[in-house]
Residue, then its C-alpha position, 0 to 999 in steps of 0.5 A: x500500500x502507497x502513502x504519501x507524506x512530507x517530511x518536516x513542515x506540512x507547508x508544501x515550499x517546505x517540504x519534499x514529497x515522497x512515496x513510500x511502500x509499507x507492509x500491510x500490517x505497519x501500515x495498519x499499527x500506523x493508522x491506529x496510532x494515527x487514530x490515537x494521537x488525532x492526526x493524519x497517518x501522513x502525520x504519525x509518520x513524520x512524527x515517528x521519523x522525528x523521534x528516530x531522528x531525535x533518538x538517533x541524535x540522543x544515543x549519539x550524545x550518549x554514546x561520545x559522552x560514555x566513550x570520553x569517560x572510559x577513555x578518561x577512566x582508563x588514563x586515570x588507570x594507566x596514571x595509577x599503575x604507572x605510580x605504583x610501579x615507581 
């Protein structure tokens, strides 16, 4: 089943038209939290690609901020083993 939505802004100078092809059954979950949240099914999409966006933004904030704090820790670690050796 096709479905047309734009991504971003509603306002057609904004947006990029797109066509897309979903499983029957994803198309069906969509419809229903469409029905739910009061909106279109066009606009369930570009909301649940927003929040991945979004999510996707996050988990990368995350993962550099986790990934700075094990290189500071094992510094700290070579720092103290380097003492001890002394």
């Amino acid at each position: 089943m096709n479905n047309r939505f734009y991504y971003g802004s509603m306002n057609a100078a904004e947006a990029i038209s797109t066509q897309i092809t979903l499983p029957i059954e994803l198309h069906q979950a969509i419809s229903q939290r469409a029905k739910a949240h009061g909106q279109s099914i066009n606009g369930e999409i570009v909301a649940l690609l927003s929040l991945l966006v979004q999510d996707s933004a996050e988990l990368a904030e995350e993962f550099a901020a986790w990934e700075s704090a094990s290189d500071e820790d094992w510094l700290n670690m070579e720092t103290a083993l380097a003492s001890q050796e002394n």
